[in-house]
N, CA, C and O of each residue as an XYZ file, in Angstrom:
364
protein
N      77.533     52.777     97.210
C      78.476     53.542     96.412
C      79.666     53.889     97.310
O      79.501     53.886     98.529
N      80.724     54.155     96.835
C      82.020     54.167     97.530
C      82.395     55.308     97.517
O      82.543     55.921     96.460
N      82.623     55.822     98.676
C      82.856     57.841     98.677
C      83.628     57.999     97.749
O      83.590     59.143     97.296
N      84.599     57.056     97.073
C      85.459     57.711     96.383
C      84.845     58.234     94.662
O      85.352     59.011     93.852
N      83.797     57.563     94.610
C      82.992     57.548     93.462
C      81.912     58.503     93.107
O      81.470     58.909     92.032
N      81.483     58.853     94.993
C      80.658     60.112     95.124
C      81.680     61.163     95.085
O      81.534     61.801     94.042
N      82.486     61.530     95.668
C      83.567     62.373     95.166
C      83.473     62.721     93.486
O      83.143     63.824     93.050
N      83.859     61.469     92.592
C      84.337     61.961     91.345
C      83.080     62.415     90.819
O      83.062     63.539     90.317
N      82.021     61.731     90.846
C      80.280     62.208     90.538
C      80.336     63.568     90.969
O      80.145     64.317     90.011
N      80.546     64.244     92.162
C      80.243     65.018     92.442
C      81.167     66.757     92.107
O      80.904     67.942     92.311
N      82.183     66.056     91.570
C      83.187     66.580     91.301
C      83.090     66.883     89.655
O      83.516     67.949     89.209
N      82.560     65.972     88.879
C      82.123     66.190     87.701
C      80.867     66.880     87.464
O      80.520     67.455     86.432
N      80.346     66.772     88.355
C      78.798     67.637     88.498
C      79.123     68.873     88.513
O      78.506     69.623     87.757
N      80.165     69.410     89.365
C      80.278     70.506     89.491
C      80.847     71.342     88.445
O      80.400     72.428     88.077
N      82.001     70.665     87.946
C      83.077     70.997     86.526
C      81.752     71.304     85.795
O      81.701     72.474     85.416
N      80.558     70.482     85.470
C      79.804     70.217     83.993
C      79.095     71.725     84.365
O      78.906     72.528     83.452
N      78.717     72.052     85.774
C      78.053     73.273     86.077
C      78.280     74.248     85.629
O      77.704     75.036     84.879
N      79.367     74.179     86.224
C      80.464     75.505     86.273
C      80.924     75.996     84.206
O      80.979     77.085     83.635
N      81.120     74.759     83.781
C      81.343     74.828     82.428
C      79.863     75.268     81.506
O      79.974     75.853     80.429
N      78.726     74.962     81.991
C      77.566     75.300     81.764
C      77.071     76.929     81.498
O      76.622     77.524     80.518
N      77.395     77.311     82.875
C      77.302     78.459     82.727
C      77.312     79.569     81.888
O      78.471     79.840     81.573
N      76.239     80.548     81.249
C      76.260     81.376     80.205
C      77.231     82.683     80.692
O      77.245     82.693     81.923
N      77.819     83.482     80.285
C      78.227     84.361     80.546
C      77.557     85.545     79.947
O      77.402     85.702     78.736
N      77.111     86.491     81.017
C      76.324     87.797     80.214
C      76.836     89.061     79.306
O      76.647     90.055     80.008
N      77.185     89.306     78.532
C      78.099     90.364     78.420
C      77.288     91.599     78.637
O      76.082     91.607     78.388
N      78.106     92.943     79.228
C      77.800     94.449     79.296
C      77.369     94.825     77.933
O      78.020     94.428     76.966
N      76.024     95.770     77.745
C      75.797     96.187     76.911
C      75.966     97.984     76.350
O      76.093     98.674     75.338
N      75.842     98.067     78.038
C      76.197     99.826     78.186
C      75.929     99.994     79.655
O      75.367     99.252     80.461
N      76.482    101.166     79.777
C      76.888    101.537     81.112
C      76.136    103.408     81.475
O      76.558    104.410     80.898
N      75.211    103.414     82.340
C      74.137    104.359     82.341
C      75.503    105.104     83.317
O      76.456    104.447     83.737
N      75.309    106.628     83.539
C      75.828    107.395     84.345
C      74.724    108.485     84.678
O      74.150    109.191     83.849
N      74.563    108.485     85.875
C      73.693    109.062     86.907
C      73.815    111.118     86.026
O      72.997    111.894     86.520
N      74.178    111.354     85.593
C      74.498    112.385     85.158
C      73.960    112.770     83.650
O      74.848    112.466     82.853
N      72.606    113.435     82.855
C      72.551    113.854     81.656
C      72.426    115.085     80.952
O      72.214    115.337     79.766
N      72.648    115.958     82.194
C      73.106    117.463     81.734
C      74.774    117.951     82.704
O      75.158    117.630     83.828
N      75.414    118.841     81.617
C      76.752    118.906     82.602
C      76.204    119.470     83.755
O      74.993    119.595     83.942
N      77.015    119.786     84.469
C      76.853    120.719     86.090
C      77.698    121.864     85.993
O      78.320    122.231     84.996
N      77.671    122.254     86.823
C      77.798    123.675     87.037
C      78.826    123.273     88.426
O      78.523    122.790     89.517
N      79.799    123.587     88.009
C      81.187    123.191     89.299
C      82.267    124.004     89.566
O      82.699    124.588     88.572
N      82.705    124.171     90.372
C      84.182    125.373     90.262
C      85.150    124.229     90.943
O      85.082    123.040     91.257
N      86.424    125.696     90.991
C      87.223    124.938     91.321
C      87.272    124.257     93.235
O      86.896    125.016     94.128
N      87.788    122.769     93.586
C      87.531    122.438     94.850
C      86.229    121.949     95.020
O      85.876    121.562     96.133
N      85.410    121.914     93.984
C      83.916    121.035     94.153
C      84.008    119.533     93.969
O      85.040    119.215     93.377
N      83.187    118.471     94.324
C      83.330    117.342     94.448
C      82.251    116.901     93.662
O      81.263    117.630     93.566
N      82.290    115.871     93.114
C      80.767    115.599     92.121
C      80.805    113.798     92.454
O      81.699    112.960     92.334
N      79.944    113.753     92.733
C      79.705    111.830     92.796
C      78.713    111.012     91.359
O      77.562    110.981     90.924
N      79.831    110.548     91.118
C      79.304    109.850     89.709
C      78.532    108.027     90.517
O      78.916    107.437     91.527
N      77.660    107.733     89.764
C      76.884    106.444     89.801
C      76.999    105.856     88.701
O      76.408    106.375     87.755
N      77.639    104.829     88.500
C      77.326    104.138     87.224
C      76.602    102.492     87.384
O      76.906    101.619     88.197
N      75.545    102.460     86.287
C      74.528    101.065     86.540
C      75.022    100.366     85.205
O      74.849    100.903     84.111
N      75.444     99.539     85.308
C      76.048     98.538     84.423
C      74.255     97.948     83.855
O      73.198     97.896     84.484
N      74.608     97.578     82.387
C      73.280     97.007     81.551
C      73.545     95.721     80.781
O      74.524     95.707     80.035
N      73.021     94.982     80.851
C      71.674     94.740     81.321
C      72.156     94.462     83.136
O      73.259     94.114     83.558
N      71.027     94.731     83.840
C      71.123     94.128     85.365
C      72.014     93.201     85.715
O      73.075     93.393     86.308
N      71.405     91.828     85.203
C      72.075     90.485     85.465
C      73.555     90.488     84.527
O      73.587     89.506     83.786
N      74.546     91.214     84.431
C      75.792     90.752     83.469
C      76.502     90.486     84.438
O      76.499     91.174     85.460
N      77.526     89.011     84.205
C      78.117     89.004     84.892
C      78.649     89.494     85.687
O      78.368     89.409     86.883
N      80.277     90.637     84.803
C      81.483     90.992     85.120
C      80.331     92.580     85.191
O      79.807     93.070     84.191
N      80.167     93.135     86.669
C      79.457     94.684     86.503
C      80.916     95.764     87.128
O      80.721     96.980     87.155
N      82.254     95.225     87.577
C      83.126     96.084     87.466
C      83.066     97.218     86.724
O      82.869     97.030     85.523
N      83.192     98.474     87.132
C      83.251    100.134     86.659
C      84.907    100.655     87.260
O      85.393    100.736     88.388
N      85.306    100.871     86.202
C      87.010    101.813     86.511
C      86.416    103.154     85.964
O      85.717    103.367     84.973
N      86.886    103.936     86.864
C      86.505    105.721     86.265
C      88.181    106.110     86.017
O      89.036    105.392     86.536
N      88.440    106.908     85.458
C      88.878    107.218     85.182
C      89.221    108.714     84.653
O      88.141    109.303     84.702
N      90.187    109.588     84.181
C      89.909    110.932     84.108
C      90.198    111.275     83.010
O      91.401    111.072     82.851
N      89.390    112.024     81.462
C      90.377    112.137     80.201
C      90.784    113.310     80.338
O      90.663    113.865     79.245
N      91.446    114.392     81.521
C      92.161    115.358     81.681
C      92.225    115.569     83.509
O      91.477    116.201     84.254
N      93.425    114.761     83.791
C      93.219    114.747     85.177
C      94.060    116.100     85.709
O      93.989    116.637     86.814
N      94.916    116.484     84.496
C      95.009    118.298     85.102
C      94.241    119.292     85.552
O      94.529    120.287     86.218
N      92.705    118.712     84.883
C      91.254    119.461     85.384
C      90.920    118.512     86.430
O      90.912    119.096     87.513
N      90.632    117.233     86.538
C      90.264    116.471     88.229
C      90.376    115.613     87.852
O      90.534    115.245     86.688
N      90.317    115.085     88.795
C      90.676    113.420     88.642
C      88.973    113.037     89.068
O      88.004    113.759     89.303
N      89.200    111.263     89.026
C      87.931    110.863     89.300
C      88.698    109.479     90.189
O      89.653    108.925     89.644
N      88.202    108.972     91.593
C      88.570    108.086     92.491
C      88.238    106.709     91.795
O      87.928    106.636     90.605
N      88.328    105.642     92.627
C      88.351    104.046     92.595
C      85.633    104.179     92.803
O      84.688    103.411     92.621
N      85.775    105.162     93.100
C      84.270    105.049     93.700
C      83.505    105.792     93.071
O      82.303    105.789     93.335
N      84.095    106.695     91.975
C      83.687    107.432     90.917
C      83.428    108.677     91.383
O      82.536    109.342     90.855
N      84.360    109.295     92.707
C      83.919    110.840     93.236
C      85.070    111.380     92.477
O      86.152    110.805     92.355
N      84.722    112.629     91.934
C      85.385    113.606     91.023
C      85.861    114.470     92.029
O      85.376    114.618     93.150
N      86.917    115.069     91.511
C      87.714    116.015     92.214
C      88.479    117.241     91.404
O      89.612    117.157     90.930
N      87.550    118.479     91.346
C      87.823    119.733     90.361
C      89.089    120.293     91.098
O      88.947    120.430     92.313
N      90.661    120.742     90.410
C      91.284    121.207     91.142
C      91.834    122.307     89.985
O      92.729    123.142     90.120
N      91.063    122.049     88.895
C      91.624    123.331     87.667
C      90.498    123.684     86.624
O      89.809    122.793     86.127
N      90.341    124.963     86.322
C      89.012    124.922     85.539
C      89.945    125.115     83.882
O      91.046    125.662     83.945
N      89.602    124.804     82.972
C      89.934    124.620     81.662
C      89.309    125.535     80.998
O      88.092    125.696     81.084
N      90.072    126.224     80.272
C      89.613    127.218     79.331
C      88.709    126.976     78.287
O      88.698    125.881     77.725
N      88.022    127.800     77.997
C      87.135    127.703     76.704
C      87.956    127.721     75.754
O      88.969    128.415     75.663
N      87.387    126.668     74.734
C      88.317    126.537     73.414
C      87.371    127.159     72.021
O      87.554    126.941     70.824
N      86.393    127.940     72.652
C      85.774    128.613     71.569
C      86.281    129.814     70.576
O      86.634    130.931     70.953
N      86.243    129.376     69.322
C      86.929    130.033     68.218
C      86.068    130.879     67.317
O      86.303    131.295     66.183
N      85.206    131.006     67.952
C      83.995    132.160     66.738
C      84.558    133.386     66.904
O      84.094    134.363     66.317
């Protein structure tokens, strides 16, 4: 056989692989956390998140903050309290 032929064989082997491949999708995303905490202001909280099922491909986690005037949350999921938020209780 002529390398140039093992080349394209081998080169198509790989494409057919690679194209083969199932992709897993995320089903849910567990957080180390199931009762709030108890935090003031200047406390630090470390979030864990386990992507589901195990084996999914893409297991990337972005945190993010939905009121980063109360803390933000890092690239590694550590929280950062720098304002405590009022109670919005109306009874």
């Amino acid at each position: 056989m002529k390398i140039s032929h093992f080349i394209y064989y081998l080169a198509t082997f790989v494409f057919l692989f690679t194209a083969c491949k199932k992709e897993i999708s995320v089903i849910g995303v567990k957080i180390n956390m199931v009762e709030p905490v108890s935090i003031v202001i200047g406390d630090t909280l470390q979030l864990i998140a386990t992507v589901l099922p195990e084996n999914a491909t893409n297991k990337t986690v972005s945190w993010t903050s939905s009121e980063p005037t109360v803390g933000i949350v890092n690239d590694n999921g550590k929280v950062f309290i720098h304002k405590m938020k009022q109670n919005d209780n109306k009874n």
